[in-house]
N, C-alpha and C positions, 0 to 999 in steps of 0.2 A: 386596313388589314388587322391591325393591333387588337381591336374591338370583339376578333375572335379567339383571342387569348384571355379573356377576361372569365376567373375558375366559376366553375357551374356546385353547386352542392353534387360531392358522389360522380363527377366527372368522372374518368378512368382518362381520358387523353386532353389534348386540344382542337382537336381535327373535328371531332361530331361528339354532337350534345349526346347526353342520356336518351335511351329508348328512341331512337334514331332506326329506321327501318335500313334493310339492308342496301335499297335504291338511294336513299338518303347518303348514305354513307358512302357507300360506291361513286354518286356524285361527288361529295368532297374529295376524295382520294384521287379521281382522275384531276381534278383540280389543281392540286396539290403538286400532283405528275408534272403540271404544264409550266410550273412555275422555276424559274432558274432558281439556283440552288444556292446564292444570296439571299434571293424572298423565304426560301423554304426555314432557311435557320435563323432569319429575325422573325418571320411568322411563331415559332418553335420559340424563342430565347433561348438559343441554343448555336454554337462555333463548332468548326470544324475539330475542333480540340475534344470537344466532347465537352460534357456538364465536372462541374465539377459535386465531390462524395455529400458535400454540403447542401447543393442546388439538387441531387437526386432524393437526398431522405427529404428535402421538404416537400418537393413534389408526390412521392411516394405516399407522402403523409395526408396530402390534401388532396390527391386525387385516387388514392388506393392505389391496391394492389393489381399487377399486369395477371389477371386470371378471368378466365370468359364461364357462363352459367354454365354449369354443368353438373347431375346428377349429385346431388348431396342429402341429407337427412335436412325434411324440415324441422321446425323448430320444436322442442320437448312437448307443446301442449298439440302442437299438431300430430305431433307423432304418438302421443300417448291417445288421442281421439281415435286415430287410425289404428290401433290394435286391437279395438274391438269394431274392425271391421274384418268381419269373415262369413261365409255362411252358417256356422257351425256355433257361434256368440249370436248370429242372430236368432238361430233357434231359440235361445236361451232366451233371449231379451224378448219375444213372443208367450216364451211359457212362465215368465214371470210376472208379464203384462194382462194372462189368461189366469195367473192363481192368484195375482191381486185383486184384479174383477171376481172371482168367486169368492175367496176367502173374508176378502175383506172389505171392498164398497159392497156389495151385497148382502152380505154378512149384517145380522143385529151385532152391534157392541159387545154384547159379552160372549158371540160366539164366532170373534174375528179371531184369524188364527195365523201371525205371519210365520211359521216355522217354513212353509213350501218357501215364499219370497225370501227368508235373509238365505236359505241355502240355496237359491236362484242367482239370490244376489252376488253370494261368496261363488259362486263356482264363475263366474261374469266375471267378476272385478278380479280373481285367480288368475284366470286364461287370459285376461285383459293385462291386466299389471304386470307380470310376468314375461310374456310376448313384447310386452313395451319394454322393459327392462332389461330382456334379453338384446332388441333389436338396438334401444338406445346405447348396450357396451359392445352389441356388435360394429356398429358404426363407428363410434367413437378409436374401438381396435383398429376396425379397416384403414382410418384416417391416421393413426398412426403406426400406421405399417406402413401406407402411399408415403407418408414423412420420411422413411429412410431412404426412399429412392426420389434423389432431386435433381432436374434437370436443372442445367446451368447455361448461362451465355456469355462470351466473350466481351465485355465491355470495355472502352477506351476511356477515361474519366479524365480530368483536367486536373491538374494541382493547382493548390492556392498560390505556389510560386510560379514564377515564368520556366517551368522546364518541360522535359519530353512526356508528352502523356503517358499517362502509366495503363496497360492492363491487366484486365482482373478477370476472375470467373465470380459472376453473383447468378443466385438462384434468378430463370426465368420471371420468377413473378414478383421479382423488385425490378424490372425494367420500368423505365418513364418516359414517356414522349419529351425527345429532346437528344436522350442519349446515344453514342456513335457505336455500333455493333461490329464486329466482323464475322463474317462467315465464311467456314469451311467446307470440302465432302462429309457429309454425316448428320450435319448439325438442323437441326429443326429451325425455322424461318421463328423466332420468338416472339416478335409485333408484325403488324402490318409497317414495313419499311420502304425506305424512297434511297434509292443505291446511290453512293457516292463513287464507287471504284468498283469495278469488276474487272474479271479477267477469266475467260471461258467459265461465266458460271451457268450450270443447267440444274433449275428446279424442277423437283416432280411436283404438280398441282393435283395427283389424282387425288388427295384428299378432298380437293375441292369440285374436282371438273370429273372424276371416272378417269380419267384418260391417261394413261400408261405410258407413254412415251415423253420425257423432262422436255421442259422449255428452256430456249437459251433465253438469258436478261443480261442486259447491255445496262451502265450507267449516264446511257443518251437514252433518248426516249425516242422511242419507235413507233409503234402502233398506240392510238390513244382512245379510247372510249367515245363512242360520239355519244354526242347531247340532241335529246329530243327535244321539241320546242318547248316543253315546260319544263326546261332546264335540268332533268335527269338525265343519268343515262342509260344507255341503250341496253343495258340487263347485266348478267355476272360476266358473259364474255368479255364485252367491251373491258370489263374493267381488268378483267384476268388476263386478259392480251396488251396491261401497260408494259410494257419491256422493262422501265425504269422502276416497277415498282414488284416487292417480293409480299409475301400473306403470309401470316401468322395460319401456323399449323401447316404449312410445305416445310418440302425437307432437300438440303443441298442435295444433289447427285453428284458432282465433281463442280471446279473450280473453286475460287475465292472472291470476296467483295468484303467492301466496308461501306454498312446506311445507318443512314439518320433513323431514329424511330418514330413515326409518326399517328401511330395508333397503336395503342394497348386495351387491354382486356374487354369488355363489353363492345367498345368503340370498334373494335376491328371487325374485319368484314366476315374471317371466322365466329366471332365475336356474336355479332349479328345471326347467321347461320347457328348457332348452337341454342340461344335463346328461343328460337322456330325449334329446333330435336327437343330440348330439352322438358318444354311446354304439350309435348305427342307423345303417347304410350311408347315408353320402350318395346324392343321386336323382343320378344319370351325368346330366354334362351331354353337349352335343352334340359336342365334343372328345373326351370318354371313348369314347364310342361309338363314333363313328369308328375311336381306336386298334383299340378292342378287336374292331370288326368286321375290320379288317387283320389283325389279329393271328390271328384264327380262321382265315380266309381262308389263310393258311402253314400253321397246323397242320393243316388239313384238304389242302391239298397234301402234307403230310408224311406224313400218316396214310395215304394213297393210296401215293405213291412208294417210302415206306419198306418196306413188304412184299414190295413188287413187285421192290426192287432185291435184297433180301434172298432171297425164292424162287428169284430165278434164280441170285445166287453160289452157293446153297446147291446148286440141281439143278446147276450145269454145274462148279463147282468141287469138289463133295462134302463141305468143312469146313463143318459150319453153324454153327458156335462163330463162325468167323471172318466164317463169312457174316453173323452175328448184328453183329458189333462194328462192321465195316464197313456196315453199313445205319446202326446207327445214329450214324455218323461221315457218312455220307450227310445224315441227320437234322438234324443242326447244321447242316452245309452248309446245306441250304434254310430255314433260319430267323436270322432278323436279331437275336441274341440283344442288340444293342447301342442296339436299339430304344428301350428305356427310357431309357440313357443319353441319346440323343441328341435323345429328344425335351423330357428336364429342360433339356438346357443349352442348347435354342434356345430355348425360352419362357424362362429365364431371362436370357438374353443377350438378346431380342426387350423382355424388363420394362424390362431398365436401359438398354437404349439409346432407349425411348420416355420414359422419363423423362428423358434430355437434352433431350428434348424437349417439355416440361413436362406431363407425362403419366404419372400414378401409376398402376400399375396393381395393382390389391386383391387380383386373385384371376387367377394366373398362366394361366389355363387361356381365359381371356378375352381373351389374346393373341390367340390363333388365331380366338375369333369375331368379333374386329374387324377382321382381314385378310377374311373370310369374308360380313362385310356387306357386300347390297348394297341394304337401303333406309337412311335415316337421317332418322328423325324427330326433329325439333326445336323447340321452342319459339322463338318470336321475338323476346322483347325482351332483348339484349345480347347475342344470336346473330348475327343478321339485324342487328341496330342497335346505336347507339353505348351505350346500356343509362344513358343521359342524357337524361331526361325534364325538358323545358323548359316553363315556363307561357307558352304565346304570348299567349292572348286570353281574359280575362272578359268575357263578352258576355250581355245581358239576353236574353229568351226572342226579341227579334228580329234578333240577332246586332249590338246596338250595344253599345260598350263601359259597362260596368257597374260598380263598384268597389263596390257593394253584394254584388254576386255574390263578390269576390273577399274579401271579411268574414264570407261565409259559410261559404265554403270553410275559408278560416283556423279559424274556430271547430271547424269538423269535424274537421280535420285536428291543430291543435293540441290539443283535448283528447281524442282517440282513445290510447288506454290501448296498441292491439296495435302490431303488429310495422307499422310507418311505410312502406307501398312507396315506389315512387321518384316517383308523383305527387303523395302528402302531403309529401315533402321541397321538390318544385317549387313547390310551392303556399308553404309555411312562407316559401321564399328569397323568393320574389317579394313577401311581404311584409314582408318583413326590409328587400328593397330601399327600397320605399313608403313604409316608416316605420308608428308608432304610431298613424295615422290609420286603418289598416284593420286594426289589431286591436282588437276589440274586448273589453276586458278586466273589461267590467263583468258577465260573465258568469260563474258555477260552474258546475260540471259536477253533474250527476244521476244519470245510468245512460248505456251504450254500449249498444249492440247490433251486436256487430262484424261486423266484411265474412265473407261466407263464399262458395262457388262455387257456391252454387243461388240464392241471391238479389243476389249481386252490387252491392251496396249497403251502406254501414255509416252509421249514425246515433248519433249524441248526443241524448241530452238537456240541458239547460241552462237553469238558474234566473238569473234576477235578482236588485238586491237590493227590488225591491218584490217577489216569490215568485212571480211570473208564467212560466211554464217552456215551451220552446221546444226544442222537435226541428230539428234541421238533418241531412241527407240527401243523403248525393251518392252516384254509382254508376252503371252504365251506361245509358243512355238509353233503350231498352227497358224495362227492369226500374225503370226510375224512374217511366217515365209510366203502367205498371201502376198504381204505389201514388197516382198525382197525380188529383188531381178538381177540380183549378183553375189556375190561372193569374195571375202579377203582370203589370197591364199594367200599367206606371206606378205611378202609386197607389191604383189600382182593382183590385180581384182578379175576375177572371170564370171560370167555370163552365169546363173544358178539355172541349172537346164534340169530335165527333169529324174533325171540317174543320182544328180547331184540333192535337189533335193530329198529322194528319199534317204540316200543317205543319211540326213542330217535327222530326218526324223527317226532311222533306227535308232542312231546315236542317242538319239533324245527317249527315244523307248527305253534303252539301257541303263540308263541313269535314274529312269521313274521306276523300273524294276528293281533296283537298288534301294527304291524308297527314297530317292533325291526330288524335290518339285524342282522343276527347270525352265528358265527364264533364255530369251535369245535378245542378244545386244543387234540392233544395226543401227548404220547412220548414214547421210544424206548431204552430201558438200552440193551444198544450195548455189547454182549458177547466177551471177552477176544480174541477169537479168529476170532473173525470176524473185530475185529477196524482198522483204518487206518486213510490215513492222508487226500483221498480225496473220493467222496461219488457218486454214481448215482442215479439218481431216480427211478432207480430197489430197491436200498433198502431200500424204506418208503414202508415196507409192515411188518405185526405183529406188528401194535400200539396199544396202546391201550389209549381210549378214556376215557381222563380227566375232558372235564364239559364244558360250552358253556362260549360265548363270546356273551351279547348283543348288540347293539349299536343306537345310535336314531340321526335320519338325520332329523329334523323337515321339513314339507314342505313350501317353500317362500310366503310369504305374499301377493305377485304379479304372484303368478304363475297360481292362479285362476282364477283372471281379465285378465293373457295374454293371456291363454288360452284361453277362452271367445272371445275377441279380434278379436284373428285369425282363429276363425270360422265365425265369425260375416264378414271379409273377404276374404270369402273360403278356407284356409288353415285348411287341416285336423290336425293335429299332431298325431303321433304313437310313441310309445318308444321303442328305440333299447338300452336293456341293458346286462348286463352279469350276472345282479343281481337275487336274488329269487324271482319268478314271485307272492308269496302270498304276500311281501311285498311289490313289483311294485305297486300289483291292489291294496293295502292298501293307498299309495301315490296320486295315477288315483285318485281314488275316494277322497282323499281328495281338489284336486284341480278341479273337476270338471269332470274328463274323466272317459268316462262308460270304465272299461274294459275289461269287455264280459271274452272271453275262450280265455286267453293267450297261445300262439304259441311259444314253448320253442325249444331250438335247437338242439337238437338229433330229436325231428319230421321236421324238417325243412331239418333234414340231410336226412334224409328218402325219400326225397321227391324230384321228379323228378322235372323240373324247371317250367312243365304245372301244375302240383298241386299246386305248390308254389305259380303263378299268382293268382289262382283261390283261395286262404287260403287267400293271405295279402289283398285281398280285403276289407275283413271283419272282421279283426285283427287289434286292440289298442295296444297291449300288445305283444312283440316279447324278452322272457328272456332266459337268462343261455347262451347266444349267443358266438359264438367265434366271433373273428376280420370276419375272409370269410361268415360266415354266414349273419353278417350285412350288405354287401354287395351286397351278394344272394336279399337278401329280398329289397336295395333299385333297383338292377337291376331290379327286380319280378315286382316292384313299375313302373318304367320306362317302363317295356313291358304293362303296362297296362295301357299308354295314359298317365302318370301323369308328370309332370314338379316337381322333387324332391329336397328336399334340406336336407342336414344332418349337423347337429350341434354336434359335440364332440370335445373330445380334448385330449383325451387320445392317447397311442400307437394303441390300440389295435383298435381306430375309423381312421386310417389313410386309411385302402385301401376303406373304404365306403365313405371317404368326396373324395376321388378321382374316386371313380364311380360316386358318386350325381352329379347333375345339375349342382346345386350351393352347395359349402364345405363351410361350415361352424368352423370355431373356433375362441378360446377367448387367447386373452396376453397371458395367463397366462398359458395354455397349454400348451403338450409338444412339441420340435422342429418339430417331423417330423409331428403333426398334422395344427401345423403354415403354414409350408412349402407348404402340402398339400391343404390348403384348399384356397377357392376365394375369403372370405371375414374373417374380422378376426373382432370380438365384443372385445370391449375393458371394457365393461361390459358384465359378463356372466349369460345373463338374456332377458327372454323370452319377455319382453316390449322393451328391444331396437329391439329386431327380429322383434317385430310386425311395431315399425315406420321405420326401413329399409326398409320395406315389403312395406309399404303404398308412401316412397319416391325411390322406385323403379318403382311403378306400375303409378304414376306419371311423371316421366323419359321417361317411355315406351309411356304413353299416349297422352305426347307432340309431342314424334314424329310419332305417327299414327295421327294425329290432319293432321299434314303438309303433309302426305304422302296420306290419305282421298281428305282435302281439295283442293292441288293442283291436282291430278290425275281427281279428279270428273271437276272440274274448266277448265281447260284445256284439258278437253277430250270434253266440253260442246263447248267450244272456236274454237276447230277441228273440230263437228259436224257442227257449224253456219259457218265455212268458207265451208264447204261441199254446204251447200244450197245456199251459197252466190255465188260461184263460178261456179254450173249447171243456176243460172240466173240471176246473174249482169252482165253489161257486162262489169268490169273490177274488179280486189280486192277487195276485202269490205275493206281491208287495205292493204296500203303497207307492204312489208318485213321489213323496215326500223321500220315502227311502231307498226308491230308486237311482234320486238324484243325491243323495247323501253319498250312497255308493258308490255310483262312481267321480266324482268331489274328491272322495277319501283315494279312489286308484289312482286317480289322475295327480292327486299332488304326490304320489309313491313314484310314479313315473319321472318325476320332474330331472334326477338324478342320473339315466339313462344317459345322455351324454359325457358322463367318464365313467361310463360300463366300456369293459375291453372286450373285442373283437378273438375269433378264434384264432390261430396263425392260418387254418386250411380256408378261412372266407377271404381270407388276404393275398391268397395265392392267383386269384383271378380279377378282372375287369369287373367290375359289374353296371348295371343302365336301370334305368327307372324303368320296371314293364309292370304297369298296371294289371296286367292276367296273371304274371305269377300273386300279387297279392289277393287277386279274385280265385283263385285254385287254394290259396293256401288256407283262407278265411272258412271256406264252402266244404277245407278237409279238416281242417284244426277246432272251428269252432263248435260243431255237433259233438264233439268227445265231452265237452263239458255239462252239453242238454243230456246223456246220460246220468250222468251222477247228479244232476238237479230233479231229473223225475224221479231216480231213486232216494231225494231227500225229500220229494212231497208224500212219497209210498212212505216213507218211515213215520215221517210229522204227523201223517193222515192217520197212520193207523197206530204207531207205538205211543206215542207221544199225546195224542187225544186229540188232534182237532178234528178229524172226523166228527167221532163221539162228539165234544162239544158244540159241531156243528149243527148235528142230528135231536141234542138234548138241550142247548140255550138257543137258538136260530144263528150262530154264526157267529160274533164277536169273539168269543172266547177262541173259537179252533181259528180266527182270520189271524187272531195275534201270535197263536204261537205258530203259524205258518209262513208270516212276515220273520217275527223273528230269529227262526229257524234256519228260513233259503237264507235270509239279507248276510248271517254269517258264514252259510257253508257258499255263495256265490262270491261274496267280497272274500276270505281266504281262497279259494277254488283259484279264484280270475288274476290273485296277488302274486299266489306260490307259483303259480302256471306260470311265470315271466321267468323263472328261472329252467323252467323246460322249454319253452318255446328261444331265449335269448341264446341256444349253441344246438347245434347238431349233434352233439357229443351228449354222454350221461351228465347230468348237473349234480354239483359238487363232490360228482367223484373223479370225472374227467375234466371238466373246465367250470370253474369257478365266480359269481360273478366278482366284480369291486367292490370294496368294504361299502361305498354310499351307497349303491344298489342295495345290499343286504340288509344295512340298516335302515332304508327307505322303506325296504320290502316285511321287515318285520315289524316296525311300528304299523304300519297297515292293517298288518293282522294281527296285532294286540288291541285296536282299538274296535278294529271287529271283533272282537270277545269279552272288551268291556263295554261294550255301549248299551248291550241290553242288561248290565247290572247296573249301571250309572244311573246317577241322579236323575236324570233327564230323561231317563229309557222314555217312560209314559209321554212323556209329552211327543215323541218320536215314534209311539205307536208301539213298541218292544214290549215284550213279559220274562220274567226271568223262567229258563229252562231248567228243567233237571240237569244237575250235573252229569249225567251219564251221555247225555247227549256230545258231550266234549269226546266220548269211547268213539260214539258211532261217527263224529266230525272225522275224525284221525281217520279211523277206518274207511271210512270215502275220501278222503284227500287220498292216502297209500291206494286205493285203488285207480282213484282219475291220474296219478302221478303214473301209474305203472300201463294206463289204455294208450296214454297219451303217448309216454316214449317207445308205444307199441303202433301206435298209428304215425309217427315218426320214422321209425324206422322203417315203415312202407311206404311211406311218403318219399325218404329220401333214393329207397332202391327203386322205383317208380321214374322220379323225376330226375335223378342224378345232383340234383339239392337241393338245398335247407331253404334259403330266402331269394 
């Protein structure tokens, strides 16, 4: 046996070697299962004591860290290769690959000319390096933003002396095969483990299996994996139906256990599982999509324009070489190769400046769909309320104070095994307060049967010392008077008939209308011949009902101003709870939300998935919910056009933050709600939501700015060489200058991500729709083919290139007509960014950011010195009359004053800007 402990290079466990397939490993594990649990822990080197802090860091050290493959940044040279992967770089790399074959292997030596190539080159290696630079501090941010939110696990460690083991909380991914865990309700399964001790524990496996309903696991072993004859086994069932064994990535539902660890990271069967995801295109979320439908939307204009600009230089100029180079110098033109860049470094910059704001966010791309929400579901308690549950009132079944009730409670509460919510604490203090009188300690415990979300109630068992054994039972008042068949009156028990019951339920209505949540005690003197040592929840039935439990959750101070807030920015907010809906709408209305006719979940079960669209419409209030029903309702949410987001942090809110948009949870949550969800608040509270919310939709707005502006810009710049090209009679610019220009815009853009947003674009949701930027391109960018025809009318005829064309055959008038547009198009297309970036008047009404401005004006200083520079000739440029600078002015003040006049038809047309 020993022989398979012997360390592997890069092992992660001892159970299964590296690159081990998931049948492989499935084998060893059921194995492992069949083995008594002496062989288990000399197999392991490893005691019931647990390892000791010396035996874990060496193992840590020699077989790594407890962490399975998953979605990371390759390595810098791989990552720097991949950012000039786009369609928009390969253009480039095409028309650089086309002007080196002309210019210059074909080319005699002294008439090689690389001026097209190194500006091919620079604008490549720009959009290249950049994008990569962007994305390599994007990552590097994300990963250390993932660092402040760390899951941790209970571990039991050895001391080097002979004394009581000690435990600790270490981060998940220093666990080691070997080490003794325990687990609670909450807690995420950390390795693949083989149980020493349980006691009613039920995992949910739908991570692994779909299936929604926890499994119980025993530390006997039950059901085991059969083996096929070539010694595997029979698939993931077999091995997922061990009893005695739990999987890394499930998550407790109720009870407790303590196991050995038997597989960590890679090795585990999740493990296994995630190197298969990890190795298969990710499913495109709704931000992908988006890009990439913009993205096609260009090329498909390009694929259109470029032939067309191309046929005609070729018919009316005769060179099709040239005509060739020049289209596809066109081509760049109409595509936003800096796309990628700029949309890394607004969600990068949108990450880190949400986390000034205590707002982690996991997964960069989840920026944009938190700008982009506009419902938000929420859980109530430490949302909505101070998440301070107080015990107001022990009251007997006729609402008079009881202190028998509140000994009841205590017994329940104090020897309950799972994870303590915040009304077993209230309960604990208020008798802490009392003193030793109402606890009573002459009781052992028996068996639990823990709380879970379909029956809503957790019970003990509890022996005396004369053997006589007693159930105590609390849970919510419904689901209690279910299992109740009588009644304490005093010191008589009567029969709970059905007069009797409603009473108790008014009673219980009047205290939730008070704004009290309300808990019912009963309990169960266990007959002689029925006791034993473990319990099912078949038999919490014949209790009988001992007096309520009140409790008061104040509502937060800011939850009425958040609320507020995020209406005032179209977020609706609804509450998905599990709580009693008369004390939900008691809370609603205290912080401001109408709550109408709350939608409780046995009607929501009822209900086909078309009903359910057409009910959440109009529903604030969705209570008594199970985990799937929250879910139900934000999918209902999402069939009905809305961009969702869900805030909780419980077990029970895990498979709804992983149906929402955007998954919302806080630190302080449970693991698999952590794990779950896209962004994690580090305050759990409804104002950091709102300013996530506002520098989200900020994030998002920058880069519809750049994807607006350049599209309309350069769709405008493609139309004016269309008309230049049916009747100049040579380019209105070269290839060469074509691509210098926009080279020179595109690095002015670069700065565009801490350009500020108007507060009126902040006020709404917004979504990736590729037709608004197809209307807006098709209205914004012909304003600028005006004033480019009216600067070939001027060039042609004031300025002489006509004449020069008519009287030397053309050189002289092609240069000062290059010259001419290449400045009034590169200022035109610069200044324009400050009237296309607000709906408002530019710099008289909104402003942009000082790096905008100074981006935007070196731009256009260097469009005004390039054709006096040294270098103009070699660039094809002549120096202009100075006068020409009158008539430049004079066409900017006009294209500034079409534009903010086809703007403001635009905007009372379409009702907005972007």
């Amino acid at each position: 046996m020993t022989k398979n402990l012997t360390p592997r290079k890069r092992n992660r466990g001892f159970i299964a070697a590296p690159g081990k397939t998931g049948d492989q490993i499935a084998f060893r594990l059921a194995h492992e299962a069949l083995l008594p649990q002496e062989e288990t822990f000399k197999r392991l080197r490893s005691q019931p004591e647990g390892l000791t802090s010396a035996e874990a860091a060496q193992r840590l050290e020699q077989y790594g860290r407890n962490e399975v493959a998953h979605d990371k940044p390759p390595h810098a040279l791989i990552q720097l290769l991949l950012a000039f992967k786009n369609p928009f770089v390969m253009v480039l790399i095409a028309l650089a690959a086309i002007s080196y074959v002309m210019d210059i292997a074909m080319a005699a030596p002294d008439d090689q000319d690389w001026t097209k190539v190194i500006i091919l080159a620079s604008m490549i290696g720009v959009s290249g390096l950049l994008r990569f630079w962007q994305e390599y501090r994007s990552a590097k941010a994300a990963e250390k933003l993932k660092s402040l939110v760390r899951n941790t696990a209970t571990v039991q460690r050895r001391p080097t002396s002979p004394t009581v083991p000690l435990r600790m909380e270490v981060p998940m991914t220093e666990l080691v095969v070997g080490d003794i865990v325990h687990l609670q309700a909450g807690d995420m399964v950390p390795a693949d483990v083989r149980l020493l001790e349980s006691r009613d524990l039920f995992i949910s496996q739908a991570v692994l299996t779909g299936e929604a309903l926890p499994v119980e696991k025993y530390d006997t072993l039950g059901a085991v994996a059969a083996k096929s004859a070539d010694g595997q086994t029979d698939g993931d069932a077999g091995l997922l139906d061990l009893s005695n064994a739990c999987f890394m990535g499930t998550n407790v539902v109720s009870g407790t256990a303590r196991a050995v660890v038997v597989a960590t990271g890679t090795d585990t069967y999740f493990g296994s599982l995630a190197r298969n995801v990890v190795s298969h295109k990710r499913i495109e979320t709704s931000f992908d999509k988006g890009v990439n439908s913009v993205s096609w939307l260009l090329i498909r204009f390009m694929l259109v324009m470029v032939p067309i600009v191309f046929m005609i230089n070729g018919v009316t100029k005769g060179d099709w070489m040239s005509a060739l180079t020049f289209a596809l110098a066109v081509a760049v033109g109409l595509t936003p190769e800096m796309l990628p860049m700029i949309v890394s470094a607004n969600l990068a910059k949108g990450a880190v400046a949400m986390a000034r704001r205590k707002v982690v966010v996991k997964r960069l791309n989840s920026v944009q769909n938190f700008g982009a929400m506009d419902v938000l579901c929420t859980d109530k308690t430490g949302t909505l309320t101070q998440d301070k549950i107080i015990l107001e009132h022990h009251y007997d079944v006729y609402g008079d104070k009881d202190e028998t009730t509140l000994q009841l409670a205590w017994l329940n509460s104090f020897h309950q095994s799972g994870m303590k919510n915040l009304m077993d604490i209230a309960i604990v203090e208020r008798a802490d307060e009392l003193g030793e009188r109402v606890k009573l300690r002459h009781y052992s415990k028996v068996d639990e049967l823990p709380f879970d979300f379909e029956r809503r109630r957790l019970s003990v068992i509890l022996q005396e010392q004369n053997g006589q054994q007693l159930m105590v039972s609390k849970g919510a008042v419904e689901e209690m008077l279910a299992v109740c068949s009588h009644i304490q009156d005093g010191d008589e028990v009567r029969a709970l008939n059905a007069e009797e019951r409603a009473r108790l339920l008014r009673l219980s209505q009047e205290f939730n209308a008070e704004g009290y949540r309300v808990l019912v005690v009963a309990t169960r003197h266990i007959p002689s011949d029925e006791r034993k040592n473990a319990y099912q929840t078949a038999d919490e039935k014949g209790l009988v009902a001992r007096g309520f439990l009140t409790f008061l959750d104040p509502p937060k101070d800011s939850a009425a101003p958040a609320i507020k807030a995020l209406n005032e920015y179209g977020v609706t907010v609804k509450v998905l709870t599990g709580d009693n809906p008369i004390v939900t709408a008691k809370v609603c209305r205290d912080v401001g939300l109408n709550p109408g006719k709350p939608l409780l979940g046995p009607e929501i079960e009822a209900m086909d998935d078309v009903a359910l669209c057409a009910a959440v419409k109009h529903t604030t209030i969705f209570a008594k919910l199970t985990p799937l029903q929250k879910s139900r309702v934000v999918k209902a949410l999402q069939a009905n056009g809305h961009t969702v987001g869900f805030l909780g942090d419980g077990i029970n809110d895990a498979p709804a933050l992983r149906d929402a948009d955007v998954g919302i949870s806080v630190d302080s949550g449970a693991d698999i709600a952590k794990e779950t969800a896209d962004i994690i608040l580090l305050e759990k509270s409804l104002m950091v939501l709102e300013e996530g919310v506002i520098k989200g939709r900020e994030t998002f707005g920058n880069i519809l700015k750049y994807l607006n502006m350049t599209a309309s810009s350069n769709f405008g710049n493609v139309f004016s060489v269309l008309v230049a090209s049916a009747w100049l009679p040579w380019e209105p610019m070269l290839a060469m200058q074509l691509l210098l220009q926009n080279l020179i815009y595109d690095l002015s853009q670069m700065f565009l991500p801490w350009d500020k947003m108007d507060p009126d674009f902040l006020k709404k949701p917004r979504k990736w729709e590729a037709g608004n930027i197809k209307r807006f391109m098709l209205w914004l960018g012909p304003t600028s083919s005006v004033f480019d025809i009216t600067t070939y009318i001027l060039l042609w005829t004031v300025f002489g290139a006509g004449a020069a064309y008519h009287m030397h055959g053309g050189d002289g008038g092609q240069l000062i007509m290059n010259t001419g547009w290449f400045m009034e198009g590169l200022i035109s297309q610069t200044l324009v960014v400050h009237m296309l970036r607000t709906r408002k008047i530019p710099f008289l009404q909104s402003t942009a950011s000082l790096p905008v401005l100074l981006s935007t004006s070196i731009a256009i200083a260097i469009a005004c010195y390039l054709p006096f520079s040294p270098i103009a000739s070699s660039l094809g440029f002549i120096q202009l009359d100075t006068s020409y600078f009158w008539w430049l002015l004079l066409t900017m003040a006009g294209y500034l004053a079409l534009t903010q006049t086809v703007k403001t038809i635009y905007i009372k047309r379409y009702g907005q800007w972007f």
